[in-house]
C-alpha positions, 0 to 999 in steps of 0.5 A: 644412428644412421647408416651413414654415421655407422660407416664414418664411426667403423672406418674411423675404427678401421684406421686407428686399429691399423695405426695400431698394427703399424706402430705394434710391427715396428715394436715387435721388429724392434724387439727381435733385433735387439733379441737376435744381436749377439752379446758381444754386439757382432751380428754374424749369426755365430755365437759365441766364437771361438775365444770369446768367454761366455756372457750368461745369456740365456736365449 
């Protein structure tokens, strides 16, 4: 191999692998949201309130 197709070959590595990343930061944000929503579906940060029965959750 050349140095040329080496370079074409790396750069074209570069750019699947941070398509790679983009696609895994979108999984990852995904995941956290569905993990941070309250059982009851409220996203005030407070669970469970006052009132409400317990849902068996364990986070």
């Amino acid at each position: 191999m050349n140095a040329r197709s080496e370079s074409t070959d790396t750069d074209a590595r570069v750019r699947e692998l941070q398509m790679q990343v983009e696609d895994l930061k979108e999984l990852v944000n995904t995941l956290l949201s569905v993990i941070c929503e309250e059982p009851d579906g409220v996203s005030s940060g407070a669970a469970p309130s006052y009132g409400q029965p317990k849902m068996n959750y364990c986070m």
